[in-house]
Backbone bond lengths (Angstrom), bond angles and torsions (degrees), N, CA, C in turn:
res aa  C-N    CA-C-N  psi(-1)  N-CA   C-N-CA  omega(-1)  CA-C   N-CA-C  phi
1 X - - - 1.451 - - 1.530 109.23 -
2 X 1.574 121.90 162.04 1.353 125.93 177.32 1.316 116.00 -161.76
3 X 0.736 106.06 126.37 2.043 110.73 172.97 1.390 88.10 100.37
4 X 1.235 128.88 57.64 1.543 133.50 178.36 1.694 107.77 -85.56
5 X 0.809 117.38 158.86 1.922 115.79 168.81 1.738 97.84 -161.65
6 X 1.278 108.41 148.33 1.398 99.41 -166.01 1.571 93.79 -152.95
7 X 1.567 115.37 141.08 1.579 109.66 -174.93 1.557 91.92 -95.69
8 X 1.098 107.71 -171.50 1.644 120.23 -148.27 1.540 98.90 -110.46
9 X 1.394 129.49 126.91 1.489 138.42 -151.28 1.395 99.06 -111.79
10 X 1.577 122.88 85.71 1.526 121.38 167.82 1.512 111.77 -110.68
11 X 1.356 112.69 -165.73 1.188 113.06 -165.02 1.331 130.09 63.09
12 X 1.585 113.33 158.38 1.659 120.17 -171.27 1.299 108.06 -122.68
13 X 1.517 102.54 155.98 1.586 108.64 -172.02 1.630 101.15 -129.91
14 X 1.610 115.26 164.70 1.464 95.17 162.80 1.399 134.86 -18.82
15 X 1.883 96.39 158.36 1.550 98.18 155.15 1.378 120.24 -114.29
16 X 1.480 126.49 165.13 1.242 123.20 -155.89 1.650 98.82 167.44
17 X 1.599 100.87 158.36 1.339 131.26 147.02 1.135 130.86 -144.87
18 X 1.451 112.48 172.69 1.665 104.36 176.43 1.562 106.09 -165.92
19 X 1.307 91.64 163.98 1.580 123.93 -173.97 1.416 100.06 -56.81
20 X 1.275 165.88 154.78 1.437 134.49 128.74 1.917 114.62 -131.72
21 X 1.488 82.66 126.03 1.716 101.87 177.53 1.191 122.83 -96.71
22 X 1.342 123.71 -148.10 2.092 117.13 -160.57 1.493 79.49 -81.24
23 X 1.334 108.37 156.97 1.387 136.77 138.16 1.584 117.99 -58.22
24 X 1.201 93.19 178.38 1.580 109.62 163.02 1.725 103.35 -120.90
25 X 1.256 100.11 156.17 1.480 91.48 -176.07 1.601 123.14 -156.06
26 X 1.556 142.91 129.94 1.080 137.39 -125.88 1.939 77.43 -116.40
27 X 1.656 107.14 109.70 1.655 104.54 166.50 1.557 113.71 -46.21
28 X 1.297 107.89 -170.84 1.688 108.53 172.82 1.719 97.78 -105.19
29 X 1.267 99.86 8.14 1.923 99.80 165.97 1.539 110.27 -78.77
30 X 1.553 115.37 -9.72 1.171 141.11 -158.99 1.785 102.48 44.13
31 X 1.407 108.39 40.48 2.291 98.63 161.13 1.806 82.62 -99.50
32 X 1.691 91.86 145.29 1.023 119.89 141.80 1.521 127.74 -31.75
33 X 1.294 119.65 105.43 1.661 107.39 168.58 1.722 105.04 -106.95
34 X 0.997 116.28 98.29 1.769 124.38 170.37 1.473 118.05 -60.10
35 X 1.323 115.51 128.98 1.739 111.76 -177.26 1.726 98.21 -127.57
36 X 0.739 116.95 137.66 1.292 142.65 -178.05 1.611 108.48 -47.68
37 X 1.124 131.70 131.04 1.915 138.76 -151.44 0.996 124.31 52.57
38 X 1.302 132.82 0.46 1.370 133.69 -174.41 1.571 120.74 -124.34
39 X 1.354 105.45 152.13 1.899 112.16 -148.26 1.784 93.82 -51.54
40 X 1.008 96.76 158.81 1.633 128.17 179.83 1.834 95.92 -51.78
41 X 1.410 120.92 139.26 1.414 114.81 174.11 1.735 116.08 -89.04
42 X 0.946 111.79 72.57 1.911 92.14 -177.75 1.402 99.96 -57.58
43 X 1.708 103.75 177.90 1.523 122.66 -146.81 1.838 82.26 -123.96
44 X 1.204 140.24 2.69 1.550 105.24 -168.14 1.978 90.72 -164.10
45 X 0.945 124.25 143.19 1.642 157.15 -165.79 1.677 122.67 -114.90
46 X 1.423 104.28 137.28 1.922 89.72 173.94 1.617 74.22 -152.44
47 X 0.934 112.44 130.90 1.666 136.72 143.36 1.537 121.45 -94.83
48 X 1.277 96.36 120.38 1.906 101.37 153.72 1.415 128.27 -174.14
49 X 1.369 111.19 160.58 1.233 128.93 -130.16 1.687 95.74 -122.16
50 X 1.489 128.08 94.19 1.425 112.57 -161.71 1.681 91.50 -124.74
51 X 1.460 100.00 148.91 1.733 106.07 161.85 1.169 122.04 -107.47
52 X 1.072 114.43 -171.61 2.136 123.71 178.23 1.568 75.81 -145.09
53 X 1.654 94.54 168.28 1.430 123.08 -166.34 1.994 97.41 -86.03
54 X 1.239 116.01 -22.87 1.247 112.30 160.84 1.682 119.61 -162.50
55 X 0.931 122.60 165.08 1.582 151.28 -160.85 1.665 95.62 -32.43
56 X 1.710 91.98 -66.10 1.725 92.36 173.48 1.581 141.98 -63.52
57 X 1.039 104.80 -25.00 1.716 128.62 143.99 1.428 108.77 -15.03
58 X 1.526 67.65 -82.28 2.230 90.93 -168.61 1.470 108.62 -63.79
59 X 1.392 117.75 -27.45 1.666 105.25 171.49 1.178 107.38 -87.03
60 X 1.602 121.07 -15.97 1.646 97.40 -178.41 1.695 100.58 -85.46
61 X 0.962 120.31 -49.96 1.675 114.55 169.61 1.411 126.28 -9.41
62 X 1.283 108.87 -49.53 1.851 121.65 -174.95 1.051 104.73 -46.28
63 X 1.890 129.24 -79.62 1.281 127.04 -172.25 1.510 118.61 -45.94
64 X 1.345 110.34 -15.44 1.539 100.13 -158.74 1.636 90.31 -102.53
65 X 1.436 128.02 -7.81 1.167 122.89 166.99 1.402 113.28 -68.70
66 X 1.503 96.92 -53.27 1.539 100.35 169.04 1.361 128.28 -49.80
67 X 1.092 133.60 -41.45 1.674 136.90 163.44 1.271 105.57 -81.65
68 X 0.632 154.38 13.55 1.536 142.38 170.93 1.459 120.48 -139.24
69 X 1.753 122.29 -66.03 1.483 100.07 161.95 1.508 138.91 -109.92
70 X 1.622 101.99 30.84 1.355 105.98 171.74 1.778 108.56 -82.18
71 X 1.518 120.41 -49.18 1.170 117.67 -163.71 1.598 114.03 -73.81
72 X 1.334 115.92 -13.41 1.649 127.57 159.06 1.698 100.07 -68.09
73 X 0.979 135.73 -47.01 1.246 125.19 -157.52 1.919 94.30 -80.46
74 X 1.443 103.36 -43.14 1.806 87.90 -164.40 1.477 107.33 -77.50
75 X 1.071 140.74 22.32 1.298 173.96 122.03 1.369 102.10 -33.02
76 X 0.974 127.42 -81.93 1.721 138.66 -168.31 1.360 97.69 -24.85
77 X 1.688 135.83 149.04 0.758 159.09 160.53 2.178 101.01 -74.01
78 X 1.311 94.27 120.01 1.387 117.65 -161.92 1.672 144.22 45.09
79 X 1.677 90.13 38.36 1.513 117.22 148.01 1.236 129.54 -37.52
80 X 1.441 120.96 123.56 0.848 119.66 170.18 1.782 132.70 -131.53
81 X 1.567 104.11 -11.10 1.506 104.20 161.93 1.722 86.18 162.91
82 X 1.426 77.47 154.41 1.758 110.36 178.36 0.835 125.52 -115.75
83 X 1.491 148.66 104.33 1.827 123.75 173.35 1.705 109.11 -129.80
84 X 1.561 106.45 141.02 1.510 115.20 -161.35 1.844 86.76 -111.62
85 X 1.481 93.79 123.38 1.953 94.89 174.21 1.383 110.27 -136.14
86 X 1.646 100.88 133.45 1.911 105.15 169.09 0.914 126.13 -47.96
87 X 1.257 154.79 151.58 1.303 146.72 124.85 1.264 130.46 -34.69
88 X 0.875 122.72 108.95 2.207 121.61 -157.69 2.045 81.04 -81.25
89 X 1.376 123.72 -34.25 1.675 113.50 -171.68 1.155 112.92 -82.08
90 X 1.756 133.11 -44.73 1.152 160.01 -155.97 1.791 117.81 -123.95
91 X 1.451 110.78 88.57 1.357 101.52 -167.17 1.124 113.65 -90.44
92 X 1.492 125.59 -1.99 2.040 130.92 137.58 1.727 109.87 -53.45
93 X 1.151 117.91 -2.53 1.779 109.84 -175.58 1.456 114.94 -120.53
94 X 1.374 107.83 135.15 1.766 108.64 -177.29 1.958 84.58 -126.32
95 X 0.928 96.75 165.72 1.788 134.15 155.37 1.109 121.43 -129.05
96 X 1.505 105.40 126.64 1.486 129.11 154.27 1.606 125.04 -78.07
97 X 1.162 116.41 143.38 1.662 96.56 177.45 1.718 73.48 -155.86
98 X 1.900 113.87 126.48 1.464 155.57 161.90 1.273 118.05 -108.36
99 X 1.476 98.82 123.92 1.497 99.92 157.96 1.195 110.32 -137.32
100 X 1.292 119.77 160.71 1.752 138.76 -153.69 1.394 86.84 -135.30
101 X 1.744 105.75 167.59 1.181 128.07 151.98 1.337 111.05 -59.84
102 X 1.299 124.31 -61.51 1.561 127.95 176.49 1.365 126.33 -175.20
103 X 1.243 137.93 173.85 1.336 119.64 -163.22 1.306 152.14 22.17
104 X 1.535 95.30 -89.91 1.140 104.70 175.94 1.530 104.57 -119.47
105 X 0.934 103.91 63.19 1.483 129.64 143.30 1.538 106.03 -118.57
106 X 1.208 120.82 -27.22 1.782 125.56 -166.11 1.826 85.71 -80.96
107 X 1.487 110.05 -40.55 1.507 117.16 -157.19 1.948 107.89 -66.39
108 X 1.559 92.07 -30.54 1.542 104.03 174.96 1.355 114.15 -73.01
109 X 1.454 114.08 -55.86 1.415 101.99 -169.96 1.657 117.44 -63.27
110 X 1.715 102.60 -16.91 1.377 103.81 -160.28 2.001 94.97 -78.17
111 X 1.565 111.75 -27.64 1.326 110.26 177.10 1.784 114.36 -57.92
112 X 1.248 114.62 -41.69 1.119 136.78 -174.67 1.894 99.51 -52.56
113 X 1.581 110.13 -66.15 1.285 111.87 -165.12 1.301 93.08 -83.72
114 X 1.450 155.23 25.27 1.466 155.08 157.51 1.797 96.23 -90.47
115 X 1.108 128.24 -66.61 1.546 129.34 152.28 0.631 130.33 -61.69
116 X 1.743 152.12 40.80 1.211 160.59 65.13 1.428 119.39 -13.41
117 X 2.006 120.52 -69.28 0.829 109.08 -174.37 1.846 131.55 -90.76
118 X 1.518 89.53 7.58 1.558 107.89 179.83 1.756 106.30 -94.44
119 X 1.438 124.01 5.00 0.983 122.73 139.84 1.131 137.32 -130.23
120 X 1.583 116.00 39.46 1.321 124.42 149.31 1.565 120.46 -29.92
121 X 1.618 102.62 179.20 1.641 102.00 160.16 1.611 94.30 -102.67
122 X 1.249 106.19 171.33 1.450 132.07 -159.58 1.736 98.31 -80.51
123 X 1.126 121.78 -25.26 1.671 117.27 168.59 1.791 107.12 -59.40
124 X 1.560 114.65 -33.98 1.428 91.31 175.03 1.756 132.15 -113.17
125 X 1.350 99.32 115.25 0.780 110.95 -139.73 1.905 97.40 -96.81
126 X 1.133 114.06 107.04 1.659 109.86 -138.47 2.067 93.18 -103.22
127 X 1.001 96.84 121.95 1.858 98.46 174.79 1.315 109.19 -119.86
128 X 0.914 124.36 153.68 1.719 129.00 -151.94 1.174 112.52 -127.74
129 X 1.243 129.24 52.94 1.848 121.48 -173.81 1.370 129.43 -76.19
130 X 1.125 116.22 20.03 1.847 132.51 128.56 1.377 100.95 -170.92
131 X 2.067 93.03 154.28 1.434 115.86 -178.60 1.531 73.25 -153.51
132 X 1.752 95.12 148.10 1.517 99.50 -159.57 2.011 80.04 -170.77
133 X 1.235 113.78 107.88 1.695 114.96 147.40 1.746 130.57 -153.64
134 X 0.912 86.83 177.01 1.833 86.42 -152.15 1.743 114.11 -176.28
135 X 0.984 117.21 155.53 1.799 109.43 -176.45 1.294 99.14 -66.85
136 X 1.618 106.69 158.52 1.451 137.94 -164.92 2.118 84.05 -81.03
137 X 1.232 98.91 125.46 1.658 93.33 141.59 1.397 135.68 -103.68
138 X 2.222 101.38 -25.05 1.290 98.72 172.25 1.221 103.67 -115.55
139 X 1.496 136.29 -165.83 1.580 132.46 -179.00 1.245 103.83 170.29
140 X 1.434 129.32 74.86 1.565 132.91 157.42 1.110 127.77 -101.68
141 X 1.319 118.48 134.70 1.987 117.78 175.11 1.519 118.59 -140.89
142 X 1.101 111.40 179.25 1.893 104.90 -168.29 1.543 101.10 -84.96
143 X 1.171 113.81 147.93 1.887 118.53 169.72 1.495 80.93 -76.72
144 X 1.112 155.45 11.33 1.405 125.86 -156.08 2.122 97.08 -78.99
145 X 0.920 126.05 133.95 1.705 121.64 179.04 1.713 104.44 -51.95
146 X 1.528 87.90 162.41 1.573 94.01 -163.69 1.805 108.38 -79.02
147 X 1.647 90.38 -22.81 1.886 103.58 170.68 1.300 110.82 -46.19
148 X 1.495 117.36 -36.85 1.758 108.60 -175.46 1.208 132.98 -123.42
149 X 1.921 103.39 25.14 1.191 108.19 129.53 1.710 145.09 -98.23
150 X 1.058 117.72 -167.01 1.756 111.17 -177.17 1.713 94.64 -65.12
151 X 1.226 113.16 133.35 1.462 123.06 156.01 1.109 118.60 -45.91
152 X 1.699 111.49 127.61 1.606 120.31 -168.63 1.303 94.03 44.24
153 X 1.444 162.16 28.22 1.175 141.67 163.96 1.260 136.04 66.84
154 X 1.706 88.27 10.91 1.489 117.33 178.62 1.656 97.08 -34.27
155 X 1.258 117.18 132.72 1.685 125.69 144.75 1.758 112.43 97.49
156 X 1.457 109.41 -9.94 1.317 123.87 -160.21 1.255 108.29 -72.64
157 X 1.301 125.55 164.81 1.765 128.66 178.92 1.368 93.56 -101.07
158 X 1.560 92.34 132.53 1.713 140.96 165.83 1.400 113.00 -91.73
159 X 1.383 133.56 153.14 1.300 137.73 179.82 1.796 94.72 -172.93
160 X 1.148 95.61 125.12 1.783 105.41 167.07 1.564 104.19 -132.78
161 X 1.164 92.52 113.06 2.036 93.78 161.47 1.481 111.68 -109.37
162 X 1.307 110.78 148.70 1.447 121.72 -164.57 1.735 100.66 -138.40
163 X 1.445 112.63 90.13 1.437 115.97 -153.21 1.785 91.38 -128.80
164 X 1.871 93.34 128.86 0.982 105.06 -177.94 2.394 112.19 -75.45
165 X 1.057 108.92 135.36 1.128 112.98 163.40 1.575 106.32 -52.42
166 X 1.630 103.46 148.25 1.772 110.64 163.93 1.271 92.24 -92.96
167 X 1.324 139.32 147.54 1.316 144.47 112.75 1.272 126.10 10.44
168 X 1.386 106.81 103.40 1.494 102.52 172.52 1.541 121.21 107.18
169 X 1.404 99.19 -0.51 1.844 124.84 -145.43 1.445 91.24 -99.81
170 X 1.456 142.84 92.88 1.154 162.46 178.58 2.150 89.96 -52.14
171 X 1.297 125.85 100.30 1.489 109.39 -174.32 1.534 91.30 -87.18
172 X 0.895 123.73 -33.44 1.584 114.79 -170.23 1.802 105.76 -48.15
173 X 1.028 126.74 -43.87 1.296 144.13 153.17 1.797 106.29 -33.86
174 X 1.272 115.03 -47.19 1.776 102.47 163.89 1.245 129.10 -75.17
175 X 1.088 105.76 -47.79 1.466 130.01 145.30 1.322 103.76 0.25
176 X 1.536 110.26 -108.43 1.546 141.18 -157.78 2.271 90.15 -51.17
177 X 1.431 108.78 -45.53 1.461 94.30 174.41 1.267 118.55 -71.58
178 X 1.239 125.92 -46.53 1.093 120.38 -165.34 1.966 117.02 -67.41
179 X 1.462 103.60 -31.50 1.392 104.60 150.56 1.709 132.61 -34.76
180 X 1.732 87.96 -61.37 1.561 111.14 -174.69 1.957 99.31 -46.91
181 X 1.616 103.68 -64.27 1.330 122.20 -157.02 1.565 122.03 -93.58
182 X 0.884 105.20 -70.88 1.426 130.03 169.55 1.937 113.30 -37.10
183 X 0.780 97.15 -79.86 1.772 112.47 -177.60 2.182 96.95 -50.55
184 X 1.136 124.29 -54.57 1.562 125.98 173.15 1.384 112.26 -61.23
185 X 1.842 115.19 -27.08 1.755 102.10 176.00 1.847 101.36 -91.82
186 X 1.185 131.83 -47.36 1.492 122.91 165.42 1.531 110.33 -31.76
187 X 1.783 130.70 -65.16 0.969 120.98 174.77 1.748 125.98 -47.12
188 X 1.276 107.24 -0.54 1.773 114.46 -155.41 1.765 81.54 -89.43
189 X 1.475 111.14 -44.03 1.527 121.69 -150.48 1.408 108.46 -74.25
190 X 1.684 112.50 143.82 1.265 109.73 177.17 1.951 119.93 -61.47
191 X 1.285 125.96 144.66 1.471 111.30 170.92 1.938 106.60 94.25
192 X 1.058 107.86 -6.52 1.675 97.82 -169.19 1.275 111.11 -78.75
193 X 1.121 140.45 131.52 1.686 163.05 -167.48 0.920 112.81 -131.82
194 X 1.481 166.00 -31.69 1.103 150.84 158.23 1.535 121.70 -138.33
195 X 1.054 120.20 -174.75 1.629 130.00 162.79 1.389 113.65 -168.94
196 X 1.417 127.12 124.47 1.052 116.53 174.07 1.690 128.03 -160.84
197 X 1.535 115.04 111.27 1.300 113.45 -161.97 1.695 106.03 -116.66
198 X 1.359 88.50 150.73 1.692 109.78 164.19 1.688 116.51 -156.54
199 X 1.453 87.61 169.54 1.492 97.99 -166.23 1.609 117.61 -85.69
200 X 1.027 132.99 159.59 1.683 137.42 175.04 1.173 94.77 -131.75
201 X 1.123 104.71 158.87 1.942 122.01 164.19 1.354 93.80 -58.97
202 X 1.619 93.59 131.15 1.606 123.27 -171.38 1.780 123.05 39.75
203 X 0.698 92.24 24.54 1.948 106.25 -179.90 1.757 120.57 -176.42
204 X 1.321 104.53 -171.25 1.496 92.67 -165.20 1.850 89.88 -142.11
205 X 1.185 131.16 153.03 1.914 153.57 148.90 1.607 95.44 -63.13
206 X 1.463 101.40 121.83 1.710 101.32 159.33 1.769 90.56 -119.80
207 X 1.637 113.82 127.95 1.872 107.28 161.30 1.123 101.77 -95.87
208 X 1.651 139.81 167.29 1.042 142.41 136.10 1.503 108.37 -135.55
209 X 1.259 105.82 131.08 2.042 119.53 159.30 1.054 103.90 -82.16
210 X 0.818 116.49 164.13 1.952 147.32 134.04 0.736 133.23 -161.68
211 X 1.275 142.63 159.73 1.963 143.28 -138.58 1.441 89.84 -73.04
212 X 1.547 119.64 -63.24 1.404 124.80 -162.43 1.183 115.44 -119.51
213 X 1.553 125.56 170.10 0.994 122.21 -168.75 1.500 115.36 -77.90
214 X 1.636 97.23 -30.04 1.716 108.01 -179.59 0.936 114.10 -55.55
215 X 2.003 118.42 -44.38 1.876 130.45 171.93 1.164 101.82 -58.04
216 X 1.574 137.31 -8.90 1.510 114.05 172.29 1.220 117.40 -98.55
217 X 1.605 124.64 -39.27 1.451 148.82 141.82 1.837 94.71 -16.44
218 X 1.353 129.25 -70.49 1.607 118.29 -176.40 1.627 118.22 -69.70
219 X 1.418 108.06 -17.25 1.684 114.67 -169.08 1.322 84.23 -93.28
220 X 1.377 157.03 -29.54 1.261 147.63 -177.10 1.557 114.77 -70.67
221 X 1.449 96.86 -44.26 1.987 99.85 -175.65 1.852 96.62 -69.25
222 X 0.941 113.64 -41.62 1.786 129.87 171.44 1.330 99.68 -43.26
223 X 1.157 131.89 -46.09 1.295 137.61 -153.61 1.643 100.97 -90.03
224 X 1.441 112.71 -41.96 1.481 106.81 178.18 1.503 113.41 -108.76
225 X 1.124 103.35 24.69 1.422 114.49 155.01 2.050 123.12 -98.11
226 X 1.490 70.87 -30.46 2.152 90.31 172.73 1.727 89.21 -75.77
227 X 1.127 150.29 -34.68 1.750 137.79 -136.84 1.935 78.43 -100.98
228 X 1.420 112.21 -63.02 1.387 118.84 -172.17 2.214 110.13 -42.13
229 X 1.535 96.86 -70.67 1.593 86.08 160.39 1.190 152.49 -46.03
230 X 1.683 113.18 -25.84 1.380 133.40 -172.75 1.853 118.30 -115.41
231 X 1.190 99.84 -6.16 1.425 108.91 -159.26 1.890 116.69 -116.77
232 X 1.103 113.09 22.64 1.665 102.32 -165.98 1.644 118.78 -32.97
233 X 1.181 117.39 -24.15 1.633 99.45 171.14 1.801 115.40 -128.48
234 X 0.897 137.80 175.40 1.272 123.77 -165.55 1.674 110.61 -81.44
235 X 1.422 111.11 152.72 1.359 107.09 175.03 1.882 113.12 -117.56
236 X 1.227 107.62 -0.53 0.924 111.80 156.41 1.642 118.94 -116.62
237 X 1.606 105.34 168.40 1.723 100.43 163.73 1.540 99.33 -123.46
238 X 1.083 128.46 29.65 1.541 131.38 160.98 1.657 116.57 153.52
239 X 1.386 83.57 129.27 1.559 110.98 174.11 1.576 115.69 -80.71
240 X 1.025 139.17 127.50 1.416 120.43 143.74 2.083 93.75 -121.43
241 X 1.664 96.70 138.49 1.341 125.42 165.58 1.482 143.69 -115.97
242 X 1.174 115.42 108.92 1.483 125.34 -177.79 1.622 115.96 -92.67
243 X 1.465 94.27 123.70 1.375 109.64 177.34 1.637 141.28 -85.85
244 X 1.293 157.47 41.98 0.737 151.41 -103.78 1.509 133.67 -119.72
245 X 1.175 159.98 172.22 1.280 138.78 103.52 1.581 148.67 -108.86
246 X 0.883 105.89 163.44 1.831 131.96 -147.75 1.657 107.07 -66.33
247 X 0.854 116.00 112.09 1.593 113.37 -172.49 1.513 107.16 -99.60
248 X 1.432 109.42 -41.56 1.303 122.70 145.59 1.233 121.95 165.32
249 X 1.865 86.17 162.11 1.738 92.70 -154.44 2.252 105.10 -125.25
250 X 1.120 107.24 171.01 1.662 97.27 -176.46 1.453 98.80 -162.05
251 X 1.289 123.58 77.02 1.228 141.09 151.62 1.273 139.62 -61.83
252 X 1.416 147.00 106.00 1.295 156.80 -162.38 2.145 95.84 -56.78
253 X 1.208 84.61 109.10 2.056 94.34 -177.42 1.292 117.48 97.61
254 X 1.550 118.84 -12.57 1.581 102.60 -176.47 1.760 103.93 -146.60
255 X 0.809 98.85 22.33 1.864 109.55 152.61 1.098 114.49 -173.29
């Protein structure tokens, strides 16, 4: 990798461990391949990254997402999970991360949370410095039961990278490895809860959970230890990464 920039990963999240078995996992044909204990695969993703004009804003915002446009959204006809996360760098910044069955299911909920924030009150004043969705290519999570992780996932470590492609950079080629490699050493690690990538015009969304912040702290050095073995030239020309935690999340199989 090169032209990396990365915000600064503080704060604590639950504690926890876990068992972890196969994933489920989205080919680069993008069909669904379903494996047996593990959360349901939806087909389609929306990331974004919104602020308030200050700290208290953004914490008063949450509950009222929660009463108001979470239970419209899990409603939607081919829902599949919601999760609202702080910014551990930026305490004006939350993330959303949606997934749908597909399309226009992504196209509904996204109408839904567009009329949500167009009738706010006028104190929040909401700016959006990425919104990014598109079908799932990868999609792994722990069989571990939802009993023995944090409820709703209260407290858990968040991570979104939003990494531009180089030119020329065949991704199907990350893809097909990162399937092979990548997705079987995350499952190896204590704490792993999700994985989940898709593509944007000219770059691609990587999410990752994990129970704690420390399980993300070890899945990260893991992570650039997988790019160093597998990677001799860069596949991106810039990273930017948001760090977060989970205030709460409601995923189809794992809460």
């Amino acid at each position: 990798m090169s032209g990396t920039t990365r915000r600064t990963f503080i704060g604590s999240a639950a504690t926890g461990g876990a068992l972890l078995l196969a994933p489920n996992l989205v080919t680069a044909s993008q069909q669904t391949t379903p494996v047996s204990g593990a959360a349901a695969s939806p087909g389609y993703a929306t990331a974004r990254v919104r602020t308030q004009p200050t700290a208290e804003l953004n914490q008063a915002i949450f509950p009222d997402v929660m009463a108001r446009l979470l239970p419209k959204t899990t409603k939607l006809p081919g829902f599949h999970g919601y999760t609202f996360v702080f910014d551990n760098d930026d305490p004006t910044a939350a993330i959303t991360f949606t997934t749908m069955a597909d399309e226009d299911a992504a196209r509904a909920s996204g109408q839904l949370a567009q009329d949500y924030v167009a009738q706010l009150d006028p104190r929040f004043v909401t700016e959006t410095p990425l919104s990014a969705e598109n079908r799932i290519r990868m999609w792994a999570t722990t069989s571990t039961p939802a009993s023995e992780l944090p409820p709703f996932l209260h407290g858990a470590a968040f991570t979104l990278r939003d990494q531009t492609t180089t030119p020329g950079y065949d991704i199907n080629d990350l893809v097909a490895i990162a399937q092979e490699t990548l997705i079987p050493l995350f499952l190896d690690l204590p704490g792993f809860v999700l994985y989940c990538w898709f593509e944007r015009p000219e770059g691609r969304i990587a999410i990752n959970i994990w129970e704690t912040a420390e399980d993300m702290a070890a899945g990260d050095e893991a992570l650039a230890a997988w790019r160093e073995e597998y990677f001799a030239g860069p596949t991106s020309s810039e990273t930017v990464t948001w760090h977060g935690t989970i205030g709460y999340s409601t995923i189809t199989g794992l809460t």
